[in-house]
N, C-alpha and C positions, 0 to 999 in steps of 0.2 A: 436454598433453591439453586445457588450460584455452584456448590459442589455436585450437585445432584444430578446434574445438567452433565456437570465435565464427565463425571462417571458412566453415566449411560451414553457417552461419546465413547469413552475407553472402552469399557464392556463391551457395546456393539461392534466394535472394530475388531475388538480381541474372537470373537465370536464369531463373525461370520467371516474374518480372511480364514485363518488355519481351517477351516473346515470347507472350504468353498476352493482349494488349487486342487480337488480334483473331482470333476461333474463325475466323471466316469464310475469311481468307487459312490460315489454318494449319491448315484442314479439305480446303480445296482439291481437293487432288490424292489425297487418299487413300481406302483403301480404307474403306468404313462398319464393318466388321465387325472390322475391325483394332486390334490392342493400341496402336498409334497414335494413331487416331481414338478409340479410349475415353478414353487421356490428352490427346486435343486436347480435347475434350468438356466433361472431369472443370477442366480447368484454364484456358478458352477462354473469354474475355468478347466479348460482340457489345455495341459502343458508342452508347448511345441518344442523341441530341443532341437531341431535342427531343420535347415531350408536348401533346396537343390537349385531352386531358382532365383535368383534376384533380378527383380525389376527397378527400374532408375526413372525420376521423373523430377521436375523442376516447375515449383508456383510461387509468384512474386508474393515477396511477405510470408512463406513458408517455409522457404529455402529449396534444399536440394533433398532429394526424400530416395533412400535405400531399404528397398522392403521382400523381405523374405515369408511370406505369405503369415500365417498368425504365431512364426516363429520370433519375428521383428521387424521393428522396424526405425530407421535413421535417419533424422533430418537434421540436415547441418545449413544453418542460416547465420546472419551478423546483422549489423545496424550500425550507423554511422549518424551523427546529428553536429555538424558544425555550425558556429554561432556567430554573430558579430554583437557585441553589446556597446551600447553608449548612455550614458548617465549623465545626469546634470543636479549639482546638489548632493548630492550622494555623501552621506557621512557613513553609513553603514559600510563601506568600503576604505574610509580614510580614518575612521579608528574615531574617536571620542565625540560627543557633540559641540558643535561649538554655540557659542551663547545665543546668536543669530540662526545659527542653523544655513548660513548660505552659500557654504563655500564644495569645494568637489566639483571637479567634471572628471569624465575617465571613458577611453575608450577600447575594447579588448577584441580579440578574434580568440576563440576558441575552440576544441574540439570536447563538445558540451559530453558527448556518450559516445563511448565503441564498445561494442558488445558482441561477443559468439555464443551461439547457442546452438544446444547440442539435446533432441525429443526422439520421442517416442514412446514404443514398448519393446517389452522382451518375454519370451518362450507364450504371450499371447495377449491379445488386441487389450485386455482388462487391466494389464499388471505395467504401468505408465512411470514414464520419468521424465526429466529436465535438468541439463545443467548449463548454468549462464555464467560465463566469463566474462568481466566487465572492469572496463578504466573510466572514471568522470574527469570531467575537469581540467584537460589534459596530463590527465595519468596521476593527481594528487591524490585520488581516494574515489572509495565502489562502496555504499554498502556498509559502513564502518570500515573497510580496509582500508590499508594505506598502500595509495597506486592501484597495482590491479589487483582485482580483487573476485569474490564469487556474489553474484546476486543471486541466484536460484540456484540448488541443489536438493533435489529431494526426487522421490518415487512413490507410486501408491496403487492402490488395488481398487478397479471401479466393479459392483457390484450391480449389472445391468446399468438401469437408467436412474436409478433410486438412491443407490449408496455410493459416498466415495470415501474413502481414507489416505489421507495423505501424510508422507514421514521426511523430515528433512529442516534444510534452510528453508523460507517463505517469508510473503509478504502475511504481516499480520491482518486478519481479517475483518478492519475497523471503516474506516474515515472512505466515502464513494471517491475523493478526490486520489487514493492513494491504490485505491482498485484496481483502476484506470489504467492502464499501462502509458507512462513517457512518451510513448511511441505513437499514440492515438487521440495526441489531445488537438483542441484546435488553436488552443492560443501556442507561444512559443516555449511557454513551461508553466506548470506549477504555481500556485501562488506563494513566496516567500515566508509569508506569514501563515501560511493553514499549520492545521494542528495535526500530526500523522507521527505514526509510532515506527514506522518500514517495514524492517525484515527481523523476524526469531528465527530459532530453532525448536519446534514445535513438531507436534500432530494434530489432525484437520480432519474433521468428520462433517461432512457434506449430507443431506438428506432431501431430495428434491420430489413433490409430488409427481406426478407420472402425468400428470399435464402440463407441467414446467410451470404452472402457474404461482408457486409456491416453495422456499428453500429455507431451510434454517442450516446453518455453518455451527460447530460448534469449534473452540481452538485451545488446548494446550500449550500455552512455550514457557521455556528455560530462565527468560525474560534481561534476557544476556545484550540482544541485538545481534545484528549481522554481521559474519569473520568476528565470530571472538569469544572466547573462551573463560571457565570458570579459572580466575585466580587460587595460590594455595591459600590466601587466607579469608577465602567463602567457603573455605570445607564444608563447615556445618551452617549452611545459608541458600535457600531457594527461593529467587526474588521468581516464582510462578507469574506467569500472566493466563488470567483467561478471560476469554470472549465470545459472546453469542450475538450470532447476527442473524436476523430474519430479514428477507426479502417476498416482497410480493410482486407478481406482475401479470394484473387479470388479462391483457393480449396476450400472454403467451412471453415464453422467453427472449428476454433481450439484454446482448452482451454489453459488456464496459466497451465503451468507445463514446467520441463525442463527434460530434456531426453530424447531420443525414444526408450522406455522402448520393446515396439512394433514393430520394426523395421520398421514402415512403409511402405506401400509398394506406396503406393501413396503421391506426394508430398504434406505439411502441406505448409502455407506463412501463416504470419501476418504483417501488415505494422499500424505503430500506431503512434500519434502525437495528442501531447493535452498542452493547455495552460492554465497556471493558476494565478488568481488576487488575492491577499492579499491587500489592500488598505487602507488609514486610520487609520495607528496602531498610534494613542496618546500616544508618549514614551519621555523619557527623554536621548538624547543622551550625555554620559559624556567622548569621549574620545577617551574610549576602549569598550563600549557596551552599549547596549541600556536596561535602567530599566524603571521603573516608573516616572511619573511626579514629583516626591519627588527626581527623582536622585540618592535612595540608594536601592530601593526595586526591587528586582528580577521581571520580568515581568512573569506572571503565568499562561501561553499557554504551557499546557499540552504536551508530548509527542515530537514529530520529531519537532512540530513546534517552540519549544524554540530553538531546536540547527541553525534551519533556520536564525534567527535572530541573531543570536550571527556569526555563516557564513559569515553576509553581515558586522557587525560591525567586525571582524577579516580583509575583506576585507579594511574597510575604514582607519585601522589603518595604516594596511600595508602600503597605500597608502599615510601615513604621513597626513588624513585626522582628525586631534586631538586639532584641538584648536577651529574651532567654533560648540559651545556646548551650552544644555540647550533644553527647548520644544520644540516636533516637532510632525509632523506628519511625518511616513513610510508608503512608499507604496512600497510591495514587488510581484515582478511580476516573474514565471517561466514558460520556455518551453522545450517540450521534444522531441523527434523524436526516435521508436525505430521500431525494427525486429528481428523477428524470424521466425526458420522454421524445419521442422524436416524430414527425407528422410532415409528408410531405416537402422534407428540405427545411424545416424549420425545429430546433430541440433544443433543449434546455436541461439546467439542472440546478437543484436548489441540495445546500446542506448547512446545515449548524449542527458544530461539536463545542463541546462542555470539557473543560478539563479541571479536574480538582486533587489537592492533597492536602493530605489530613496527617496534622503531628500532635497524638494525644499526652506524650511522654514530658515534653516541656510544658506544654500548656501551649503551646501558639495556634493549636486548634486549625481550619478549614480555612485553603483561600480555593479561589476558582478565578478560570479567566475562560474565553469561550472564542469562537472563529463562526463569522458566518457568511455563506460563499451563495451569489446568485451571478449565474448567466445564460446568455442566449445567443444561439447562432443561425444563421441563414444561409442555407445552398442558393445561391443566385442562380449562377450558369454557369454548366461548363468546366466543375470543376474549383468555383472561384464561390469563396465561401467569410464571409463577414460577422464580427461578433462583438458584444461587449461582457464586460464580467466586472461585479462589483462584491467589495469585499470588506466587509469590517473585524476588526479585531479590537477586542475591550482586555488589556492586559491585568485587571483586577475591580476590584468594587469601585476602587477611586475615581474621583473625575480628573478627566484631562490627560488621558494616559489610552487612547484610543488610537489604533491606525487604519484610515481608510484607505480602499488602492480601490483604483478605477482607470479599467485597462480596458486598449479598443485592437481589435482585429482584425486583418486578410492574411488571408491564406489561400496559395493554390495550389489542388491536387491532380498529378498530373497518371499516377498508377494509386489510388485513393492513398490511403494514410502510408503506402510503403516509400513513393518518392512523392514529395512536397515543398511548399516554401514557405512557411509561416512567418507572420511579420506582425507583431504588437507595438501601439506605444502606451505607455501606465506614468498614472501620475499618483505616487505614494503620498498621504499626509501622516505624519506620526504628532500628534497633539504633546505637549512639553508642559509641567509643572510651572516652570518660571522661562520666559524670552519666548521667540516666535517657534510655532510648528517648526520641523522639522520635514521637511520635503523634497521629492526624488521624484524627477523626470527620467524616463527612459525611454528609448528606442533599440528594439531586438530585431534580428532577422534571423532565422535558421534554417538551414535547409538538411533535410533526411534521405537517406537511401537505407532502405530496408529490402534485404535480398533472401 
């Protein structure tokens, strides 16, 4: 079912772009009235090569927009997110545990994301792009790159309101939490611990009913991760990821963002659920992680998708799974199930992802570990918006290997999510086989300009 799916993703891409860049020839001969000519119409781009006028305009959170009527069109925008963190307890930043678990404090200022990006279309309003330049962390790493680096590159063909095909970099089309764009959340980031795959090098076939009530995604990638490329000794090796995600949402369409900045007055739903296949990884299991078929060489999957694999090998240790070792193949399988919804200043969102791998070669067979994310937020007044967010993560079957976070929120928005000041404080528990939890107190503040 899982191939059959990707294929008629390929297939309809393959099919209705090349035949669909010019309405004109493929309006031709037909009748206007005809069920035909509606789908030559619905799916027909007429190709603009060239523009006499350019108009210029500027919207916050959009950037600066150059547009030559359905020949093109240019927006050039950025984003800036400086941080201040402080910690108490904090071993995840001071390197091993200690027996107690009590020592760490640390405090940083940061410049968490700076980003340029650069949209649009060209020779006409259907045939779309994006490319995002980006440094985290102050300039350590983007994306799997090191320093600056590319988060988004790609371009695609929308086909009306129905179809879309997309070709490029991309966020993989899994986990709601990774959806979500950084730039629109309302706590100060991300939960540490969720379980998210980032960015591939993929194709993206989008299929939305014509009442936005309904979308299925389908996704092809490389399974490389982001900034980074097949080494010469994966010649004969394609670590494929695919994934399908279905969305429902009986109100009517409603974008990734958290807040209701808007107070809604009518209700928002989203119901979403999507699986995803990694298969095939040729690695070297020694123990405690999985490297290269040499046994000593880091495996070089880019981005989210290296911590995924080291996830499933933290699972198998746990599991006292450390003596049959040496080549194998991995096949790493995840699913999600999530929601959201927004009502009058009040929204929420609930999600649980599953992650599992499975090594049939030695015998150490299936472990799994799972993430599961519930929060709520309130538009007060004025801009001034308050939240909590609760979070468990079960790192394997075992007990006592669990970490809960429980994080509290304000935030004010002062041009909605483009300029803001977000402010958490989280109290991490990590549960410990032998001596005390292990626990981390923090206090974030970040503030964003989005231009």
């Amino acid at each position: 079912m899982r191939k059959f799916l990707v294929l008629f993703f390929l297939f309809a891409s393959l099919l209705i772009v090349p035949e669909s860049f010019s309405k004109e020839v493929a309006s031709s001969n037909l009748d206007g009235d005809s069920t035909t000519q509606k789908l030559a119409n619905t799916f027909g781009t007429d190709l603009t090569k060239k523009s006499k006028d350019i108009k210029l305009k500027y919207k916050a959170g959009k950037g600066l927009e150059f547009k030559g009527g359905d020949a093109f069109k240019l927006k050039i925008g950025g984003r800036m997110q400086f941080r201040f963190d402080s910690a108490d307890k904090n071993q995840e930043k001071r390197g091993s545990t200690s027996s107690d678990g009590s020592e760490g404090v640390s405090h940083d200022f940061q410049t968490r994301r700076f980003q340029l990006a650069f949209s649009g279309y060209a020779y006409s309003p259907n045939i779309f792009y994006k490319y995002v330049i980006c440094s985290d962390k102050n300039g350590t790493g983007c994306a799997g790159a090191d320093g600056i680096g590319i988060e988004d590159a790609y371009f695609g063909y929308k086909a009306g309101k129905v179809l879309q095909v997309t070709v490029g970099q991309m966020k993989i089309p899994h986990t709601l939490d990774e959806q979500t764009s950084s730039s629109s959340l309302t706590f100060v980031d991300r939960s540490s611990k969720h379980l998210t795959f980032e960015r591939d090098h993929g194709i993206k076939l989008e299929a939305t009913m014509p009442n936005k009530k309904f979308k299925v995604i389908g996704f092809l990638g490389a399974g490389l991760g982001g900034n980074n490329a097949r080494g010469s000794s994966h010649a004969d090796v394609w670590d494929k990821i695919y994934v399908t995600r279905v969305e429902l949402t009986p109100f009517g369409k409603m974008k990734y963002g958290q807040a209701d900045l808007k107070k809604s007055d009518n209700m928002k739903l989203r119901l979403g659920a999507s699986q995803l296949w990694w298969n095939g990884l040729n690695v070297n299991y020694t123990g405690s992680a999985f490297k290269e078929e040499d046994g000593s060489t880091a495996l070089d999957h880019a981005g989210k998708l290296d911590d995924r694999i080291k996830d499933i090998a933290t699972a198998y240790s746990k599991n006292g799974k450390t003596q049959l070792t040496g080549v194998t193949y991995l096949d790493v399988t995840s699913r999600t199930y999530d929601a959201g919804f927004k009502y009058k200043g009040l929204s929420g969102e609930f999600e649980h992802t599953t992650l599992t791998g499975d090594e049939s070669i030695l015998g150490n067979g299936k472990e799994s570990l799972d993430w599961t994310r519930i929060q709520g937020n309130y538009h007060i007044t004025n801009g001034w918006v308050a939240g909590y967010r609760y979070g468990v993560r079960d790192n394997s079957d075992q007990t006592k290997d669990k970490i809960f976070e429980h994080t509290y929120q304000v935030s004010k928005y002062f041009v909605g999510h483009n300029l803001k000041i977000n402010a958490d404080y989280g109290h991490i528990n990590e549960e410990q086989t032998t001596g005390d939890d292990k626990q981390t107190r923090t206090f974030r503040i970040q503030a964003q300009l989005k231009f």
